[in-house]
N, CA and C atoms as an extended XYZ file, in Angstrom:
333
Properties=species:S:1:pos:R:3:atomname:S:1:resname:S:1:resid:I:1 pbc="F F F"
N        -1.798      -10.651      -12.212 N   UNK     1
C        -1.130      -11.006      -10.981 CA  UNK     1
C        -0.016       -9.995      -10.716 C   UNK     1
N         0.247       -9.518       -9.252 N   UNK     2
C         0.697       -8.321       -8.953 CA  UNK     2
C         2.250       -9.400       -8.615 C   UNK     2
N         3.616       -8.683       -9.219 N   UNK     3
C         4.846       -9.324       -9.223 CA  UNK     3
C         5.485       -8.871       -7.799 C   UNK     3
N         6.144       -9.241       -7.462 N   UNK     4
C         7.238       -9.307       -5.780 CA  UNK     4
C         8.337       -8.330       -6.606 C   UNK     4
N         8.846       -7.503       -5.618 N   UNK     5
C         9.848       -6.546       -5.512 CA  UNK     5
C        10.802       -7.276       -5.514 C   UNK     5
N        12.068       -8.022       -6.245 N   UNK     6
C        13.192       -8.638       -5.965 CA  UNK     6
C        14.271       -7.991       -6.179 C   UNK     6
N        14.592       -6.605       -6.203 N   UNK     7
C        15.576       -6.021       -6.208 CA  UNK     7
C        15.855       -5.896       -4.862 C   UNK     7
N        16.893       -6.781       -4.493 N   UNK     8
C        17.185       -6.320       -3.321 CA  UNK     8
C        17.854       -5.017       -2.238 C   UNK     8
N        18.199       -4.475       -3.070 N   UNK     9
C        18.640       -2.939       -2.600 CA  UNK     9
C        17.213       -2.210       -2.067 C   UNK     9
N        16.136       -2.449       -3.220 N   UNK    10
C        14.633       -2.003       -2.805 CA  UNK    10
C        13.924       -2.642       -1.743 C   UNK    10
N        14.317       -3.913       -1.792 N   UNK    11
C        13.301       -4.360       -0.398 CA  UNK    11
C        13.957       -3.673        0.844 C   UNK    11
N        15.615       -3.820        0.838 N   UNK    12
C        16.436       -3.582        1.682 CA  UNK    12
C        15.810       -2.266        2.537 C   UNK    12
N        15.656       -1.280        1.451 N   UNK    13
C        15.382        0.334        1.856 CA  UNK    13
C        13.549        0.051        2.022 C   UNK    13
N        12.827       -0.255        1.899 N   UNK    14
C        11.508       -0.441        1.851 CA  UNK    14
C        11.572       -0.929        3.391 C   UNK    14
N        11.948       -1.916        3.691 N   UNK    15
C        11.909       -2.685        4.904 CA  UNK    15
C        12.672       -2.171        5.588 C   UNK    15
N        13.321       -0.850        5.468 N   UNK    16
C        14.182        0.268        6.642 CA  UNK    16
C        13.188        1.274        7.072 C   UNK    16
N        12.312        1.869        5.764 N   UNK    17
C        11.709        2.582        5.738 CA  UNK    17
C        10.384        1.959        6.250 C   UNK    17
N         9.743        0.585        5.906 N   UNK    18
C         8.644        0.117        7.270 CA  UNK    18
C         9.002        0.320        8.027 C   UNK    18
N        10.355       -0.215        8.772 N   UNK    19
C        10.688       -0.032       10.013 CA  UNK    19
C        10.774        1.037       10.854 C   UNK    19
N        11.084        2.230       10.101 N   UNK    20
C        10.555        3.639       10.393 CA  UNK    20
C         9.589        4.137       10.999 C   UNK    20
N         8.406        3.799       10.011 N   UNK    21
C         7.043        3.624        9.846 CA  UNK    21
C         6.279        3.367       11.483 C   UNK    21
N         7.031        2.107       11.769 N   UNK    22
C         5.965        1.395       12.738 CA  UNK    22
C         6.649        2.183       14.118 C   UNK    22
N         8.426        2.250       14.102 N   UNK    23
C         8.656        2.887       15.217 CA  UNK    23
C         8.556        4.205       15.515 C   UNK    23
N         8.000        5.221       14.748 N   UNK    24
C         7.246        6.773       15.051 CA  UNK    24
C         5.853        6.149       15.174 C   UNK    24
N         5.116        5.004       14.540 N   UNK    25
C         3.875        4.858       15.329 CA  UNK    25
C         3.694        4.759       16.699 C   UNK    25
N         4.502        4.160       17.251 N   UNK    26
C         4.806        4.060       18.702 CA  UNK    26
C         3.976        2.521       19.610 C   UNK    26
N         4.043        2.031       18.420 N   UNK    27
C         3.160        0.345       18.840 CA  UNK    27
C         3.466       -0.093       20.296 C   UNK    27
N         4.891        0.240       20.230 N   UNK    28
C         5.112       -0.241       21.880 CA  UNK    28
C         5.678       -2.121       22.227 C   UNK    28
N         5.630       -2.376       21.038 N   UNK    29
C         6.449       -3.566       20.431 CA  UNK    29
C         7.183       -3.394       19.479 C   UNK    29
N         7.979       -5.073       19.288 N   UNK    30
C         8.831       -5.069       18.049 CA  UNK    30
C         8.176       -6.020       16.799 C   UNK    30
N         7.939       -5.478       15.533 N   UNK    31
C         7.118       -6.177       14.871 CA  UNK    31
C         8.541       -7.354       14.006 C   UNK    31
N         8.312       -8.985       13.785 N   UNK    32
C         9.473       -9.147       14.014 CA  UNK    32
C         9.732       -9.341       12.590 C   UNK    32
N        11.094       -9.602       11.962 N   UNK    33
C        11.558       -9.804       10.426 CA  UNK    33
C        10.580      -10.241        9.231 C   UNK    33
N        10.031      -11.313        9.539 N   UNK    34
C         9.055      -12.307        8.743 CA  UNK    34
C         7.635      -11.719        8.660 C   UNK    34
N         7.396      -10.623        9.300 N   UNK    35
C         6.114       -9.555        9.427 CA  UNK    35
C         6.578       -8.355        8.659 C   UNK    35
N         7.867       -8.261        8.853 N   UNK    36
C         8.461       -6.730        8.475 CA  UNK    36
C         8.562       -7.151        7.156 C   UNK    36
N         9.338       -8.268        6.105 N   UNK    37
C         9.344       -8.675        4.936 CA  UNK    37
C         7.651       -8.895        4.093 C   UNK    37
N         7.051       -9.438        4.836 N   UNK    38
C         5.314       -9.230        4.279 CA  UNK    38
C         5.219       -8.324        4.053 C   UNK    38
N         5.119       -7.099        5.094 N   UNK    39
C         4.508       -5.978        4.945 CA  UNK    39
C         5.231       -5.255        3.697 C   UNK    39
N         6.576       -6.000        3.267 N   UNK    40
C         6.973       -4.457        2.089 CA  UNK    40
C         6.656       -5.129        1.177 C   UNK    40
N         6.504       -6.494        1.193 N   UNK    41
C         6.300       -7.322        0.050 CA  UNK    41
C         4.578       -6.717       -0.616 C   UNK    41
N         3.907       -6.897        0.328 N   UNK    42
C         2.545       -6.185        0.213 CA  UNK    42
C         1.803       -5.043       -0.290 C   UNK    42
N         2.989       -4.315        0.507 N   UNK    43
C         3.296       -2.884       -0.397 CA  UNK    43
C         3.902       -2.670       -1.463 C   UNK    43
N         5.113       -3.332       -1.602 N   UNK    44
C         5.175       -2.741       -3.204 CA  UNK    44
C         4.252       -3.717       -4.445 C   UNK    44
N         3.397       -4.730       -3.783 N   UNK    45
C         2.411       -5.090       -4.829 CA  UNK    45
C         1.221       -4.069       -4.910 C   UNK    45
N         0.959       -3.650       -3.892 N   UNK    46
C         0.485       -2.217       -4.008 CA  UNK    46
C         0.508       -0.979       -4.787 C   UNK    46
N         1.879       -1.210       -4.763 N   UNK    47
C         2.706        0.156       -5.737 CA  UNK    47
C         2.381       -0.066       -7.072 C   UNK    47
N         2.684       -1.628       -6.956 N   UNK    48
C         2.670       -2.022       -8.633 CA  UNK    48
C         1.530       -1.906       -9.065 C   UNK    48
N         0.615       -2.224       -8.193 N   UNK    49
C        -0.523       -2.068       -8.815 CA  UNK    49
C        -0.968       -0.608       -9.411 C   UNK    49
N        -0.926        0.471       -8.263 N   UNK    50
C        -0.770        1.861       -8.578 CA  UNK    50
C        -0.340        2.218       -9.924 C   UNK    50
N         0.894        1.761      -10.157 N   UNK    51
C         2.021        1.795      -11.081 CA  UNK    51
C         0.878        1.599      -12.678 C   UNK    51
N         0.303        0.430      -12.887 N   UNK    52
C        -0.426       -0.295      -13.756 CA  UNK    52
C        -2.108        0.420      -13.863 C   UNK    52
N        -2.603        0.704      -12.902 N   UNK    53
C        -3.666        1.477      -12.963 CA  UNK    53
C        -3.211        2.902      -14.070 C   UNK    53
N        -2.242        3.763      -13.289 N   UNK    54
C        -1.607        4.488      -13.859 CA  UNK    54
C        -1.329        5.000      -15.215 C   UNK    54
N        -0.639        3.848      -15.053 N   UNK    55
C        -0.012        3.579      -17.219 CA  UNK    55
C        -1.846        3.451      -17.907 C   UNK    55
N        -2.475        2.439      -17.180 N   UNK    56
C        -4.144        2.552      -18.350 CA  UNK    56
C        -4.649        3.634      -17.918 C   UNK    56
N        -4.756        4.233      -17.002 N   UNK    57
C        -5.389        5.760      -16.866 CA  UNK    57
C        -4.808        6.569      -18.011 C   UNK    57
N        -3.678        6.603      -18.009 N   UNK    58
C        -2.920        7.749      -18.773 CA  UNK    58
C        -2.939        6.882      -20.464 C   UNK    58
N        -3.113        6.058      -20.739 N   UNK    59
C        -3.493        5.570      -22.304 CA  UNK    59
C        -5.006        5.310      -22.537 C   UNK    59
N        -5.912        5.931      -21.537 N   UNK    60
C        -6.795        5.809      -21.587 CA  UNK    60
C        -7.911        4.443      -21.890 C   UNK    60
N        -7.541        3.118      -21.237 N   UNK    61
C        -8.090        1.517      -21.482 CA  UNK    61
C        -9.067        1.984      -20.024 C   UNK    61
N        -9.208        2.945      -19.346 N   UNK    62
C        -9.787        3.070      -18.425 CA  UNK    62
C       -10.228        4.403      -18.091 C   UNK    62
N       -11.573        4.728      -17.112 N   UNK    63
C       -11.927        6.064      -16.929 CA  UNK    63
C       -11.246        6.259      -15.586 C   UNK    63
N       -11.365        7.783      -14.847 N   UNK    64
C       -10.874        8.243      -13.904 CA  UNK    64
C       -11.783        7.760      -12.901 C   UNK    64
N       -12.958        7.319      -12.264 N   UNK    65
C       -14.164        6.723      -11.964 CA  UNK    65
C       -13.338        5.104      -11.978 C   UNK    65
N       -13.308        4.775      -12.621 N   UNK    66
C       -12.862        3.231      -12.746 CA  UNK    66
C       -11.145        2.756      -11.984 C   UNK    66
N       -10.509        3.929      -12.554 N   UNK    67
C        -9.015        3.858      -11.631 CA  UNK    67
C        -9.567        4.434      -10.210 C   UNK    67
N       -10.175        5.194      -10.126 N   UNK    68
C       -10.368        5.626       -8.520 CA  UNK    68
C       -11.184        4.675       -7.491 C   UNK    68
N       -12.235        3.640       -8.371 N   UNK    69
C       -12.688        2.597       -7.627 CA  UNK    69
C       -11.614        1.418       -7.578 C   UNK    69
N       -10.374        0.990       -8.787 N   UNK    70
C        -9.895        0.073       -8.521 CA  UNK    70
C        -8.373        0.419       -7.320 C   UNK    70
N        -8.475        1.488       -7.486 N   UNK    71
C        -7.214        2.030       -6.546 CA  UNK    71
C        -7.854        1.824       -5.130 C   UNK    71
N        -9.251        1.590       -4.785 N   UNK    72
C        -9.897        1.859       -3.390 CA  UNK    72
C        -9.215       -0.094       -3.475 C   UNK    72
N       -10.097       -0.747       -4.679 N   UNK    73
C        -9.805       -2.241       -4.416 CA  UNK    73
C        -8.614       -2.562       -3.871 C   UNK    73
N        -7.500       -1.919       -4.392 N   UNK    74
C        -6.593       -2.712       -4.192 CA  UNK    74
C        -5.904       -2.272       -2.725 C   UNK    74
N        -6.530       -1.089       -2.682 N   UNK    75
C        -6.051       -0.811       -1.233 CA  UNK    75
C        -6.655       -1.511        0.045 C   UNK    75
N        -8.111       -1.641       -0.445 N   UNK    76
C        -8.965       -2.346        0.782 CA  UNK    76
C        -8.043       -4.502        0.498 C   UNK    76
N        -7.622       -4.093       -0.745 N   UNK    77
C        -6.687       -5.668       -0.467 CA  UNK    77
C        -5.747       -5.751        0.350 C   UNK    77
N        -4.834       -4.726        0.278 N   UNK    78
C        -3.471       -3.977        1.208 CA  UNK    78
C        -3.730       -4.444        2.407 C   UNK    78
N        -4.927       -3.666        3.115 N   UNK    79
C        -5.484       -3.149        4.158 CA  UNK    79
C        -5.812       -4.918        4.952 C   UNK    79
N        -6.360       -5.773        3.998 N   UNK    80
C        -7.274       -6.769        4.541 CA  UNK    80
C        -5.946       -7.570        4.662 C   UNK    80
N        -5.091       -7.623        3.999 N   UNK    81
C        -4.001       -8.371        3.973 CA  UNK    81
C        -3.270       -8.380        4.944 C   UNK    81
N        -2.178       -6.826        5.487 N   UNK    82
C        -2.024       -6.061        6.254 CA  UNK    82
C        -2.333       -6.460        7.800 C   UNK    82
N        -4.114       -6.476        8.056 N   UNK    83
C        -4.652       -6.913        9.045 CA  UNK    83
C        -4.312       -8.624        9.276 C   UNK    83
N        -4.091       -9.005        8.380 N   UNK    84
C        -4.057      -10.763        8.691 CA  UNK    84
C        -2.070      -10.619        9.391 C   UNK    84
N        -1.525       -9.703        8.956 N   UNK    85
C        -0.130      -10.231        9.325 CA  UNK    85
C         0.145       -9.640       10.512 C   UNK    85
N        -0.599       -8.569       11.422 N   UNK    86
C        -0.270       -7.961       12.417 CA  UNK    86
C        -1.975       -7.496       13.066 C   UNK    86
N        -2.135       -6.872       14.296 N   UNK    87
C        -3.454       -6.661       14.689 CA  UNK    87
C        -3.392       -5.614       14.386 C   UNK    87
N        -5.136       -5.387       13.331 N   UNK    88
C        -5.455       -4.698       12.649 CA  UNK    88
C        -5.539       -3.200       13.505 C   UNK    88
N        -5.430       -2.848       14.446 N   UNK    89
C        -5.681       -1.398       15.252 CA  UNK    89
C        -3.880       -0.984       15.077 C   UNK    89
N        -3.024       -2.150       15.018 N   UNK    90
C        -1.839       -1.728       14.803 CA  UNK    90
C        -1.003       -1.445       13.416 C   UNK    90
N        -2.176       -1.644       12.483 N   UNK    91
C        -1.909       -1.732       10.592 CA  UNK    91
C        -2.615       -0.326       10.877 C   UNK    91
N        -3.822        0.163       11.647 N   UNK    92
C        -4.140        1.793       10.990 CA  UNK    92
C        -3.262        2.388       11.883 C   UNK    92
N        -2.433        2.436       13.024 N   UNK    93
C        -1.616        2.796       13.363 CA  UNK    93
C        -0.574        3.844       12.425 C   UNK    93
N        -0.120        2.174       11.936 N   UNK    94
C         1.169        2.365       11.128 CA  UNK    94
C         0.512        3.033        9.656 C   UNK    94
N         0.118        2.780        9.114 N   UNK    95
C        -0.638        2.795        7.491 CA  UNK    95
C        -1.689        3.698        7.493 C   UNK    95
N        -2.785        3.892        8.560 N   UNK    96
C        -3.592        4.738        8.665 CA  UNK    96
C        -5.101        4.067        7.681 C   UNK    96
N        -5.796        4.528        7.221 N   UNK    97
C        -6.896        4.281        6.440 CA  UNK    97
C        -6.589        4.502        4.724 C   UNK    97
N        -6.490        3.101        4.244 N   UNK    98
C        -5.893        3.201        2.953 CA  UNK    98
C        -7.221        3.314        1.577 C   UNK    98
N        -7.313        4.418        1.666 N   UNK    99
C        -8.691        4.713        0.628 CA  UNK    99
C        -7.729        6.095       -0.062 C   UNK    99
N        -8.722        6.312       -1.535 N   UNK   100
C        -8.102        6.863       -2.744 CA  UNK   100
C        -8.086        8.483       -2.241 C   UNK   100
N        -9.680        8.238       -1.126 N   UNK   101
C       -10.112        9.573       -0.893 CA  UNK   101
C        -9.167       10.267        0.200 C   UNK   101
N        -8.505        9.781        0.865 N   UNK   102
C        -7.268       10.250        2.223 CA  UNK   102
C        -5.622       10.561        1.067 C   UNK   102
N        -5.574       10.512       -0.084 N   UNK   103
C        -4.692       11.014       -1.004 CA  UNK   103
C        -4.575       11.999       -1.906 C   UNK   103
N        -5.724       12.730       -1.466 N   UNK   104
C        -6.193       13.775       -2.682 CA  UNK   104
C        -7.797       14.435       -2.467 C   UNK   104
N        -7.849       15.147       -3.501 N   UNK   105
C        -9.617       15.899       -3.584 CA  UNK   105
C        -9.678       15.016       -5.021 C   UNK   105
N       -10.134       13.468       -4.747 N   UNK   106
C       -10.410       12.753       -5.396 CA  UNK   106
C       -11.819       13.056       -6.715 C   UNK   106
N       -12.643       14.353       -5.760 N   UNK   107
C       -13.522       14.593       -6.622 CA  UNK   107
C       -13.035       15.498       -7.633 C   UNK   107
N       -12.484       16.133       -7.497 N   UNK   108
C       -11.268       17.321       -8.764 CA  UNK   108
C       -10.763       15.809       -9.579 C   UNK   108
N       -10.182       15.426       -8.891 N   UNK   109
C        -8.921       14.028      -10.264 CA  UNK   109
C       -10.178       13.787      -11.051 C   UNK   109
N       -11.225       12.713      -10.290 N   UNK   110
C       -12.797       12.454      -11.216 CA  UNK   110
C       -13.177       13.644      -12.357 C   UNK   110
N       -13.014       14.720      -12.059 N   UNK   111
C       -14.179       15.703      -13.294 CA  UNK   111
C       -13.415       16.067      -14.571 C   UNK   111
């Protein structure tokens, strides 16, 4: 189970930095507090997850193949999640298409 960000200095700056985010997207609305707190909450379970893939990639409990499919999972979780708290044309907006392969030459990390 992926833990909540409760440092509040971090959500503080996370949820400045969404807010960033959505207003260079140019949505053309205001997305409001209780959407803006999901969304970082979401994300840094995201992170964490990243974070944890990470650490077993690098002690090896996992292959590069296996972190690169569970990094797609947890993003297509992000993504599906994401879409439930705001309309989804306005999550790829802001976030764009959250796959392993839009972060890298995923096939180089694999070999």
């Amino acid at each position: 189970m992926m833990a909540f960000n409760t440092d509040s200095e971090a959500v503080s700056s996370s949820r400045s930095e969404l807010a960033g985010l959505i207003e260079a997207a140019g949505l053309g609305h205001v997305i409001d507090e209780d959407t803006l707190a999901a969304l970082a909450d979401i994300r840094a379970q995201l992170q964490d997850r990243i974070g944890e893939l990470s650490e077993r990639l690098m002690e090896r409990q996992i292959s590069r193949a296996e972190f690169i499919e569970e990094l797609d999972r947890a993003m297509a979780a992000t993504t599906h999640a994401g879409e439930k708290l705001m309309d989804p044309e306005d999550f790829r907006r802001v976030f764009g298409e959250l796959k392993a392969s839009n972060f890298g030459d995923v096939a180089a990390f694999s070999s």
